[in-house]
PyMOL Python script that loads the backbone (N, CA, C, O; Angstrom):
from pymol import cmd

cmd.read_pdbstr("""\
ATOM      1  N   UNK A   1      15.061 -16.969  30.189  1.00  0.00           N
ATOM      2  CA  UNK A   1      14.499 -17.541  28.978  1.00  0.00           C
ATOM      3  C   UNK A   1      15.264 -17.001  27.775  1.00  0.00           C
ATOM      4  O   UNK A   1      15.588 -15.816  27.702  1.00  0.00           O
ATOM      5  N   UNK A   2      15.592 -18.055  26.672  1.00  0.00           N
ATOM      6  CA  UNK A   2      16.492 -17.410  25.684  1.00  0.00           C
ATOM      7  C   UNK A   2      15.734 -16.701  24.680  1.00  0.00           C
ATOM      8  O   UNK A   2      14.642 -17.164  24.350  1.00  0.00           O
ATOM      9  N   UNK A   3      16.153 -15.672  24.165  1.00  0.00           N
ATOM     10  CA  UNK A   3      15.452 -15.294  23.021  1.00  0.00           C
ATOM     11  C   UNK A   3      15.216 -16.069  22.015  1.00  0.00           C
ATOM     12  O   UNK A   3      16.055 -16.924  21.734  1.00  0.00           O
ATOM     13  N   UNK A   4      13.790 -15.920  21.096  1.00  0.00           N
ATOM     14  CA  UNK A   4      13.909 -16.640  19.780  1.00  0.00           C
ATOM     15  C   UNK A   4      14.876 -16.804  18.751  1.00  0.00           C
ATOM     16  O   UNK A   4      15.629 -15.830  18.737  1.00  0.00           O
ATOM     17  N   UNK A   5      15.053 -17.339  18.203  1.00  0.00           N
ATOM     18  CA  UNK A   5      16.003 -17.432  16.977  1.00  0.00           C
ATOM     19  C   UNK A   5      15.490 -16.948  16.126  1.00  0.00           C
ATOM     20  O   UNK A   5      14.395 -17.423  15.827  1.00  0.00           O
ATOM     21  N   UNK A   6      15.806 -16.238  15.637  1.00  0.00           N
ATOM     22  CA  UNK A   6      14.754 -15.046  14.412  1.00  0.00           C
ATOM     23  C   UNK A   6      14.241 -14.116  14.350  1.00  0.00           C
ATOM     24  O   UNK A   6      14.049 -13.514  13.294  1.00  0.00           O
ATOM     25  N   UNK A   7      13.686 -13.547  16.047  1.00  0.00           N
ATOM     26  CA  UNK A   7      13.468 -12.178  16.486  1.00  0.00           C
ATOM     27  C   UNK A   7      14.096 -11.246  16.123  1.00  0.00           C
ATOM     28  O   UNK A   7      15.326 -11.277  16.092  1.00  0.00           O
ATOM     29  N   UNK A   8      13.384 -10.198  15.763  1.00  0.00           N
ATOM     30  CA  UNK A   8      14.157  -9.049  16.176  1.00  0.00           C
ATOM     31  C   UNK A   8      13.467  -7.622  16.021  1.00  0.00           C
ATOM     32  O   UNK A   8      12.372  -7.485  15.476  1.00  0.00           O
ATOM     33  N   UNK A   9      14.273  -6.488  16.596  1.00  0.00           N
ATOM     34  CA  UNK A   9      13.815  -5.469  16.259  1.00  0.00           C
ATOM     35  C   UNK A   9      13.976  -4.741  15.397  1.00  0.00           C
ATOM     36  O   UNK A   9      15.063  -4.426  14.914  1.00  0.00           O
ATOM     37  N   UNK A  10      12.524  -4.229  14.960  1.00  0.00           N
ATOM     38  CA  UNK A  10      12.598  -3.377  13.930  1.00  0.00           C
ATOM     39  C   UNK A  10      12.421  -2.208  14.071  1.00  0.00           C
ATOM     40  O   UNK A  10      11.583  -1.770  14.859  1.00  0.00           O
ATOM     41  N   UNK A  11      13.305  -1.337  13.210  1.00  0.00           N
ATOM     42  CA  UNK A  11      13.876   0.419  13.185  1.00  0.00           C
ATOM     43  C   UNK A  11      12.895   0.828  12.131  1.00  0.00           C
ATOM     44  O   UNK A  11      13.026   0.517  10.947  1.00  0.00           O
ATOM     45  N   UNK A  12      11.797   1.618  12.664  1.00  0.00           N
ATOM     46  CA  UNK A  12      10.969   2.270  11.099  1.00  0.00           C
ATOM     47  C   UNK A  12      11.409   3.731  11.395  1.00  0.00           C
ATOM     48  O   UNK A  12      10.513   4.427  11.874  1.00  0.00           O
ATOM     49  N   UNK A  13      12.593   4.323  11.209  1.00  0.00           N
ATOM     50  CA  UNK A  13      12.982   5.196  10.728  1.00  0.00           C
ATOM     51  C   UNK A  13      12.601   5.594   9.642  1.00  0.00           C
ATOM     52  O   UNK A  13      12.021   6.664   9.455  1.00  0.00           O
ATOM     53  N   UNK A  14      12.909   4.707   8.733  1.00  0.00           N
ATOM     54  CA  UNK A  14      12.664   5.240   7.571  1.00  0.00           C
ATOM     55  C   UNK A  14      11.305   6.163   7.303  1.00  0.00           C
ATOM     56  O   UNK A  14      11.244   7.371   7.076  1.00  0.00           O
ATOM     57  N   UNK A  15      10.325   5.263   7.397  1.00  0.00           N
ATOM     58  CA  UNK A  15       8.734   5.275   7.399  1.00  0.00           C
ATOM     59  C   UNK A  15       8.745   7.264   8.496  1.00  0.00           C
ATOM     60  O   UNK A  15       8.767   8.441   8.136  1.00  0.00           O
ATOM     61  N   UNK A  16       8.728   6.884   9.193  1.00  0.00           N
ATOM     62  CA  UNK A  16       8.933   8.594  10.069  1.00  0.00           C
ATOM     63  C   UNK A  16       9.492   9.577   9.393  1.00  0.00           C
ATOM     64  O   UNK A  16       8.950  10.675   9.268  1.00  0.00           O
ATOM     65  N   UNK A  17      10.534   9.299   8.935  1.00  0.00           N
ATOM     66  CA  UNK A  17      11.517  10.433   8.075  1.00  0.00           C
ATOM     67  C   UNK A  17      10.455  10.771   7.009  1.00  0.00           C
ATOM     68  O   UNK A  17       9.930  11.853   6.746  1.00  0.00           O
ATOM     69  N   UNK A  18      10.303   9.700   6.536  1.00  0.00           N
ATOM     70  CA  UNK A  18       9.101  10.118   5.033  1.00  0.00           C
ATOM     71  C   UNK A  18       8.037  10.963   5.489  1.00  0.00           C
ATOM     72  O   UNK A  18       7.724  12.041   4.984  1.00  0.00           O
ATOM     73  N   UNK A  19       7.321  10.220   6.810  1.00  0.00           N
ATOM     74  CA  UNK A  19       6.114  10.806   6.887  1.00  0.00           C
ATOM     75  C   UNK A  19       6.085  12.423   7.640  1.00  0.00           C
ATOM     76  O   UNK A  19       5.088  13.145   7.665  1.00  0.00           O
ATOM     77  N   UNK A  20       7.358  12.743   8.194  1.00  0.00           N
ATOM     78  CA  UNK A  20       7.984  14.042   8.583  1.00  0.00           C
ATOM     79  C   UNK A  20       8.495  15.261   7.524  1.00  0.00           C
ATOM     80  O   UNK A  20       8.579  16.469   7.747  1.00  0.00           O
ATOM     81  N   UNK A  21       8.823  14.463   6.224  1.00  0.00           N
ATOM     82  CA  UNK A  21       9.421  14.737   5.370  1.00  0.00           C
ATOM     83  C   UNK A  21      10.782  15.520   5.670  1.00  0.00           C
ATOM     84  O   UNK A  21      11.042  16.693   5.404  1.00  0.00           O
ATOM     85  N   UNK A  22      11.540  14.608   6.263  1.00  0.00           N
ATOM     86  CA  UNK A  22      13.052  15.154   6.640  1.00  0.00           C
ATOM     87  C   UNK A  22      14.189  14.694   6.100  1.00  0.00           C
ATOM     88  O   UNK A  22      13.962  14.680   4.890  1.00  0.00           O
ATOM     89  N   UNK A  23      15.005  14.407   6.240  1.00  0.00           N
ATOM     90  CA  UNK A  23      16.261  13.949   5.589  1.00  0.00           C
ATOM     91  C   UNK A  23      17.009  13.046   6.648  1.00  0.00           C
ATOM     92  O   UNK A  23      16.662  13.126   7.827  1.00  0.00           O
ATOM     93  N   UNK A  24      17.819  12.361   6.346  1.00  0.00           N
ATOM     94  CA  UNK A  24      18.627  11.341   7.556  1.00  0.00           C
ATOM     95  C   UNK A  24      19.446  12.229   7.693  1.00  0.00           C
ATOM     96  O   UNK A  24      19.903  12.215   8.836  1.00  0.00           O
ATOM     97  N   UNK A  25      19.931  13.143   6.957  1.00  0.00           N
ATOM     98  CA  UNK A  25      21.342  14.342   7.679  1.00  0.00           C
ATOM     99  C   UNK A  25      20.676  15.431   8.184  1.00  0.00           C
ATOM    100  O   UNK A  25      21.431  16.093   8.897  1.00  0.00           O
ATOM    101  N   UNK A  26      19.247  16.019   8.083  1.00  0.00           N
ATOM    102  CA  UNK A  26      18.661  16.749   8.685  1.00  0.00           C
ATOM    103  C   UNK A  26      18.612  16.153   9.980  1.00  0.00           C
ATOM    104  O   UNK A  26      18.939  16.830  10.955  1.00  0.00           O
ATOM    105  N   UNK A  27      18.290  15.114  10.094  1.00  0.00           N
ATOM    106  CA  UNK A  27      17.983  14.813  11.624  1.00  0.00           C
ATOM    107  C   UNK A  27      19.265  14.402  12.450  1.00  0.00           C
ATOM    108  O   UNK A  27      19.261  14.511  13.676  1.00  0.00           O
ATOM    109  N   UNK A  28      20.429  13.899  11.718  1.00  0.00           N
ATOM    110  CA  UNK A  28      21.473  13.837  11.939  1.00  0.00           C
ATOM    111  C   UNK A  28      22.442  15.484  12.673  1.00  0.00           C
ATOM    112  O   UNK A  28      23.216  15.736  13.597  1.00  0.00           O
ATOM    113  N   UNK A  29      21.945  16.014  11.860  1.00  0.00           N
ATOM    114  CA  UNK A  29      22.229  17.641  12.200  1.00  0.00           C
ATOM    115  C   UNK A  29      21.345  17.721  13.637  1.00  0.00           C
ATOM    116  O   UNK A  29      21.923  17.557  14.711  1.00  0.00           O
ATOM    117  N   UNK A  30      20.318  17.909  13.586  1.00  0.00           N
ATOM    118  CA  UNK A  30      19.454  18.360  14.834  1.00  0.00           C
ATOM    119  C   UNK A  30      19.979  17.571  15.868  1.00  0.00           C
ATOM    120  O   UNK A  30      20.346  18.314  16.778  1.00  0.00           O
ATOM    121  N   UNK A  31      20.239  15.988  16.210  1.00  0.00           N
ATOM    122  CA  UNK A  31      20.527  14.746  17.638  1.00  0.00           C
ATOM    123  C   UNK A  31      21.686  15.264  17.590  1.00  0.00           C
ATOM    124  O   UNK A  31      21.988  15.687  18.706  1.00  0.00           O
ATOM    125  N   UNK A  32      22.592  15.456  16.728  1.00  0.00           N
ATOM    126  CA  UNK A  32      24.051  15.357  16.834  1.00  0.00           C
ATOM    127  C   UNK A  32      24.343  14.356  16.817  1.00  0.00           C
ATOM    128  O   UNK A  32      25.120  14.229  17.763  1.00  0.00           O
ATOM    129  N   UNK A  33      24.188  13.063  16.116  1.00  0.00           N
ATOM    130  CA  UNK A  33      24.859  12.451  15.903  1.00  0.00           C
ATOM    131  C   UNK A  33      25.612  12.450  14.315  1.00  0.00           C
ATOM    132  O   UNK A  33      25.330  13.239  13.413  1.00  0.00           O
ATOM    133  N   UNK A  34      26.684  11.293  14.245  1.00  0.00           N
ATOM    134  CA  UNK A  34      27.221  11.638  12.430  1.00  0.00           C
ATOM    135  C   UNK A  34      26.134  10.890  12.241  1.00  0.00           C
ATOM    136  O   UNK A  34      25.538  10.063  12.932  1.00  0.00           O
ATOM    137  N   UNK A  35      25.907  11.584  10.575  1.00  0.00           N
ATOM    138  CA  UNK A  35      25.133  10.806   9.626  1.00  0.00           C
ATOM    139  C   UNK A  35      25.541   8.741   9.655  1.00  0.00           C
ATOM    140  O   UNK A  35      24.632   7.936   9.452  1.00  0.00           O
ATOM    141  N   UNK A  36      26.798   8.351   9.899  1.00  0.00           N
ATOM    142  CA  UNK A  36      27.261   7.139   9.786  1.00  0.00           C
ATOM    143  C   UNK A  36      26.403   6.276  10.822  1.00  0.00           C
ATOM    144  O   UNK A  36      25.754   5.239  10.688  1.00  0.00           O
ATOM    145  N   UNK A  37      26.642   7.060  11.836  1.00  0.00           N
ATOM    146  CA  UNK A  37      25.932   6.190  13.326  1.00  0.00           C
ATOM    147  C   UNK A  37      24.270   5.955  12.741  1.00  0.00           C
ATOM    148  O   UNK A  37      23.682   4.875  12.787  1.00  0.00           O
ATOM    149  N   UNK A  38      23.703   7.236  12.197  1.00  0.00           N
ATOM    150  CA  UNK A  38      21.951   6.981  12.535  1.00  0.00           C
ATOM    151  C   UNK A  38      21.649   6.193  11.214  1.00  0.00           C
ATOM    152  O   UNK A  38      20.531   5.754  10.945  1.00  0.00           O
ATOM    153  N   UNK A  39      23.165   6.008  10.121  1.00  0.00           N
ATOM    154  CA  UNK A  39      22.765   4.847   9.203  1.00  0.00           C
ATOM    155  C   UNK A  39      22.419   3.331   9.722  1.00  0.00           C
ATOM    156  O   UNK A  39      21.607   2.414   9.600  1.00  0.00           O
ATOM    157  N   UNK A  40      23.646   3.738  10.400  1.00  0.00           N
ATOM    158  CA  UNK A  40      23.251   1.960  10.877  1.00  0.00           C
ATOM    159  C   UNK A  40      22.378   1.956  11.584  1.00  0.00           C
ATOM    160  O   UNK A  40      22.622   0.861  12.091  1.00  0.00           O
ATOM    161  N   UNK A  41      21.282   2.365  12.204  1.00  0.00           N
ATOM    162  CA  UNK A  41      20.838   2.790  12.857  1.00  0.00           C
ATOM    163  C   UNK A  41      19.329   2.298  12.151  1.00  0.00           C
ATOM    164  O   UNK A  41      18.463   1.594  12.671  1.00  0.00           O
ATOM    165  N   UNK A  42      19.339   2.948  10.732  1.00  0.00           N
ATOM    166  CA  UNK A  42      18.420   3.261  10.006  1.00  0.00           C
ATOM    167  C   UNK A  42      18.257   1.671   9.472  1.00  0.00           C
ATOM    168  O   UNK A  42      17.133   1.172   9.416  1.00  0.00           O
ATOM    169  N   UNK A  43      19.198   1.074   9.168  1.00  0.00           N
ATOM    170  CA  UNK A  43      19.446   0.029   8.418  1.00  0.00           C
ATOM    171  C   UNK A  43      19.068  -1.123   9.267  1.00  0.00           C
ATOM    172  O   UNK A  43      18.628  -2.080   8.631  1.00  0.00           O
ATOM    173  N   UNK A  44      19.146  -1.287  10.794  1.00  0.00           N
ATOM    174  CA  UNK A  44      18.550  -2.228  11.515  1.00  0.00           C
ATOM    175  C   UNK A  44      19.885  -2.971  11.739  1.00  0.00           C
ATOM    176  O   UNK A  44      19.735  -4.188  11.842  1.00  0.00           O
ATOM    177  N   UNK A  45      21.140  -2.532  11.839  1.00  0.00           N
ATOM    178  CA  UNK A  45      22.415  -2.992  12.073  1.00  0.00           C
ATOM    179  C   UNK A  45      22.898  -2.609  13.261  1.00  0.00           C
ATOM    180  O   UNK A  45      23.877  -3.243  13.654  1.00  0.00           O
ATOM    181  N   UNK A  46      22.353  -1.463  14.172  1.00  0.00           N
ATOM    182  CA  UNK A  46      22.822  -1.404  15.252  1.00  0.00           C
ATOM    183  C   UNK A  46      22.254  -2.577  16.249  1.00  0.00           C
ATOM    184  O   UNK A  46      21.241  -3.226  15.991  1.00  0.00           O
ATOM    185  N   UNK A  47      23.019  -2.747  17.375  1.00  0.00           N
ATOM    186  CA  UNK A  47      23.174  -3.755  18.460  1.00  0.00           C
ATOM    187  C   UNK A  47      22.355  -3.137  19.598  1.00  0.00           C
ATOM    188  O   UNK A  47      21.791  -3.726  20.520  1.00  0.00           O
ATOM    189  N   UNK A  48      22.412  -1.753  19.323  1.00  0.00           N
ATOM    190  CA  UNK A  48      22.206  -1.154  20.840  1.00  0.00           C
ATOM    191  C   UNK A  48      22.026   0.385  20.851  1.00  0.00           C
ATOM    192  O   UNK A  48      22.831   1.031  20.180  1.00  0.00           O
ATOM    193  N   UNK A  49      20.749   1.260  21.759  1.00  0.00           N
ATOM    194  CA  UNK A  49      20.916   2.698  21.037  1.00  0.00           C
ATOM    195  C   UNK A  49      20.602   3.028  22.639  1.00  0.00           C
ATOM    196  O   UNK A  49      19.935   2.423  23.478  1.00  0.00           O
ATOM    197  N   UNK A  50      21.282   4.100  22.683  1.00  0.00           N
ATOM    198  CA  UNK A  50      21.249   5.008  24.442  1.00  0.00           C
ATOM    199  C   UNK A  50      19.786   5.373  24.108  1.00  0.00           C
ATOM    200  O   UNK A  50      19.313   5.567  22.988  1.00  0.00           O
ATOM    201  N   UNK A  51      19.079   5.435  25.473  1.00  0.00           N
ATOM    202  CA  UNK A  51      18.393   6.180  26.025  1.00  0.00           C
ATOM    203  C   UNK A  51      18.179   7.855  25.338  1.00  0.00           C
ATOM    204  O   UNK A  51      17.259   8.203  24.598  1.00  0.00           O
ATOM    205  N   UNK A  52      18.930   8.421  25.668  1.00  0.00           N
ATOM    206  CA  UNK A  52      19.329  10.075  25.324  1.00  0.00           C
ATOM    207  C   UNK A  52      19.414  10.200  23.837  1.00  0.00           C
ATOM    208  O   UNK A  52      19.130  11.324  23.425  1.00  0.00           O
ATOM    209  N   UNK A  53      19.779   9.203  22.821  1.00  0.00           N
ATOM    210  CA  UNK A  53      19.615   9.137  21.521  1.00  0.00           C
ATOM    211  C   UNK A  53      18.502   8.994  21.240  1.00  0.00           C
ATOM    212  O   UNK A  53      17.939   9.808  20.509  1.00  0.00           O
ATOM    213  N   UNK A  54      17.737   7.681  21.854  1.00  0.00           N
ATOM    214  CA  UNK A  54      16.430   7.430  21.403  1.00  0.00           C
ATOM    215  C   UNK A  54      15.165   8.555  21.662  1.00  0.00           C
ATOM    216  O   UNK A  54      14.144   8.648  20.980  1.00  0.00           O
ATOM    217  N   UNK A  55      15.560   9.424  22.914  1.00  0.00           N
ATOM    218  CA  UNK A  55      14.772  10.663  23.158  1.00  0.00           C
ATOM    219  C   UNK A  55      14.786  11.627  22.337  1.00  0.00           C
ATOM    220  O   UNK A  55      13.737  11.970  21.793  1.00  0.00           O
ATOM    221  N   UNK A  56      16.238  12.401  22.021  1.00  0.00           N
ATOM    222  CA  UNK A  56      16.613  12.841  20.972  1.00  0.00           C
ATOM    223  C   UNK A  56      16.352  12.752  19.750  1.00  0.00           C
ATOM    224  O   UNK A  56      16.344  13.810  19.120  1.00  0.00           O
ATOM    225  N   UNK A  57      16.076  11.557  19.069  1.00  0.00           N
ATOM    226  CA  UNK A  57      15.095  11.291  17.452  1.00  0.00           C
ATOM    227  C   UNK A  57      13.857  11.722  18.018  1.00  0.00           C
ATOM    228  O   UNK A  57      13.280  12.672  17.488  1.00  0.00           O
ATOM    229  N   UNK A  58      13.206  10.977  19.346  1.00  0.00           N
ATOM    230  CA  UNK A  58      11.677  10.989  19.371  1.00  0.00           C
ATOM    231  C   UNK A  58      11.538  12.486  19.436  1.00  0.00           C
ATOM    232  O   UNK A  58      10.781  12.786  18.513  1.00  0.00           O
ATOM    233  N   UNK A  59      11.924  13.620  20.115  1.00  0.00           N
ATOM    234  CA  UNK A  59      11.629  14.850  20.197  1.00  0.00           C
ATOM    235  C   UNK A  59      12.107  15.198  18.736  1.00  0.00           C
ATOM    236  O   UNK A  59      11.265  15.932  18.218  1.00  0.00           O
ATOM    237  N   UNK A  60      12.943  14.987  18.062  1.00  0.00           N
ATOM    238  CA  UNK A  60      12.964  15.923  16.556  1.00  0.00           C
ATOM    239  C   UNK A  60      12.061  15.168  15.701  1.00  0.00           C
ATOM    240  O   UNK A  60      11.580  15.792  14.755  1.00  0.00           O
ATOM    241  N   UNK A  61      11.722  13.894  15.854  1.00  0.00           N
ATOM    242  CA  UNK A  61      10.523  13.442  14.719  1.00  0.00           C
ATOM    243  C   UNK A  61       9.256  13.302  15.853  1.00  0.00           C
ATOM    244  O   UNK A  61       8.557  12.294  15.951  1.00  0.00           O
ATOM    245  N   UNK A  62       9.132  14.344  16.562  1.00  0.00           N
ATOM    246  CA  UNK A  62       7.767  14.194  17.746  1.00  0.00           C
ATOM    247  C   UNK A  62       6.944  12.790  17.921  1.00  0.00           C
ATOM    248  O   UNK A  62       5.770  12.608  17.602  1.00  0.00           O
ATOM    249  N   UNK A  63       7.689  12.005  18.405  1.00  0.00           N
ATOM    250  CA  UNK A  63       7.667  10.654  17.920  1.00  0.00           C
ATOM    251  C   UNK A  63       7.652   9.830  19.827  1.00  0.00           C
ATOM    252  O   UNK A  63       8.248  10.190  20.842  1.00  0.00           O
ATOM    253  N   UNK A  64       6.816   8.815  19.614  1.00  0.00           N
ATOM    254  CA  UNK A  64       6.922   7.849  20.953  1.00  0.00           C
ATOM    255  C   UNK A  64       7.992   6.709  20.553  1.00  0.00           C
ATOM    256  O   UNK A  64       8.077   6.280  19.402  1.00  0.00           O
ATOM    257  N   UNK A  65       8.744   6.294  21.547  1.00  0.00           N
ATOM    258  CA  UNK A  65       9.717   5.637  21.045  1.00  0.00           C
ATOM    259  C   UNK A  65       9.145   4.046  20.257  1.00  0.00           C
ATOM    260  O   UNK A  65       9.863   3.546  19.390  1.00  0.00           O
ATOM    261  N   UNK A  66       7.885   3.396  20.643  1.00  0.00           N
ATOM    262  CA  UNK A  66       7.268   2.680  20.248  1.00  0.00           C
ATOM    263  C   UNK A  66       7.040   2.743  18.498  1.00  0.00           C
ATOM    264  O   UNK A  66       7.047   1.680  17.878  1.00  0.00           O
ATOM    265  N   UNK A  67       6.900   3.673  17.980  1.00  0.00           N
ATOM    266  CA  UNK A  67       6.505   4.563  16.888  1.00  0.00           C
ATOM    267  C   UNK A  67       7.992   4.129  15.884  1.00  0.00           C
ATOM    268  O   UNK A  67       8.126   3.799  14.705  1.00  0.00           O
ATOM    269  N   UNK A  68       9.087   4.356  17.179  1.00  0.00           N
ATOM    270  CA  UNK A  68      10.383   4.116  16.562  1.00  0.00           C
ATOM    271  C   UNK A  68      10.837   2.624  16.234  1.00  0.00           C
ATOM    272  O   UNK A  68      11.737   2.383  15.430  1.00  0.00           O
ATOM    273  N   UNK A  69      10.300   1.881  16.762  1.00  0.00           N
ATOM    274  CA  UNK A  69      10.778   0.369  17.372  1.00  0.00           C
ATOM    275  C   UNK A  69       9.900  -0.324  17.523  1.00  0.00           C
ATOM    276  O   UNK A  69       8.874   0.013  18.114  1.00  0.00           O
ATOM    277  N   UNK A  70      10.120  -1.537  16.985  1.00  0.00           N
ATOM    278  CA  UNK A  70       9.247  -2.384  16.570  1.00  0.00           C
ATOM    279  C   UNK A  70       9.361  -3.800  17.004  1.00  0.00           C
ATOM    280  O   UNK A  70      10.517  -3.889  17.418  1.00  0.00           O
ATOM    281  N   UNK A  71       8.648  -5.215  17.160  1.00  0.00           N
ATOM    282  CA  UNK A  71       9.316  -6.214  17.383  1.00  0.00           C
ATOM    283  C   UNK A  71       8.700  -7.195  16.251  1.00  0.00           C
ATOM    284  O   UNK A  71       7.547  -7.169  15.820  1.00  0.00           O
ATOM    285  N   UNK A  72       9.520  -7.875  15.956  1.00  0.00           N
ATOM    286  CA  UNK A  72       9.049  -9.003  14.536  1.00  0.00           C
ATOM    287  C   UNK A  72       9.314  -9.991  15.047  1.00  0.00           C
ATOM    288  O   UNK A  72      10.145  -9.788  15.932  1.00  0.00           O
ATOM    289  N   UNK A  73       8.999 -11.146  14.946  1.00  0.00           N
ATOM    290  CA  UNK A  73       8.958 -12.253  15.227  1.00  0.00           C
ATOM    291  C   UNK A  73       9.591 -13.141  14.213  1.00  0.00           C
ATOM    292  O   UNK A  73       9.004 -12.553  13.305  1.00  0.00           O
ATOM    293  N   UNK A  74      10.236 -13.990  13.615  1.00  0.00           N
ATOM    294  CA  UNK A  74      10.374 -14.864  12.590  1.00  0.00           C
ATOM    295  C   UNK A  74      10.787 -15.958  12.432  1.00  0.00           C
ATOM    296  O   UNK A  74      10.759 -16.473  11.314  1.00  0.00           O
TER     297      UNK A  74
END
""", "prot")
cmd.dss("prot")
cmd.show_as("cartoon", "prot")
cmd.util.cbc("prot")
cmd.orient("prot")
């Protein structure tokens, strides 16, 4: 079945960071990833995020990955 035309997922990073009160290079520091990657990241421009990344945010923002990721419809 094809996906909708307009779907998609949504990254509430942002919303977590705030409510953690952390920084995108703080948490960037802690996963190890560069600050560049968890922008796009942040921004809803990535295509695709590993497993081991997505664990990695959820354990530094004590977070379910659900919490992280979202689905919109449109």
């Amino acid at each position: 079945m094809p996906a909708e035309e307009g779907a998609n997922i949504v990254v509430k990073l942002d919303d977590l960071l705030h409510a953690r009160r952390m920084t995108l290079t703080e948490l960037a520091d802690r996963v190890g990833l560069t600050l560049a990657n968890l922008s796009i990241l942040k921004t809803g421009k990535a295509k695709a995020i590993r497993f081991s990344t997505l664990e990695a945010i959820c354990r530094e923002l004590e977070c379910q990955p659900g919490e992280l990721l979202g689905y919109e419809a449109k």
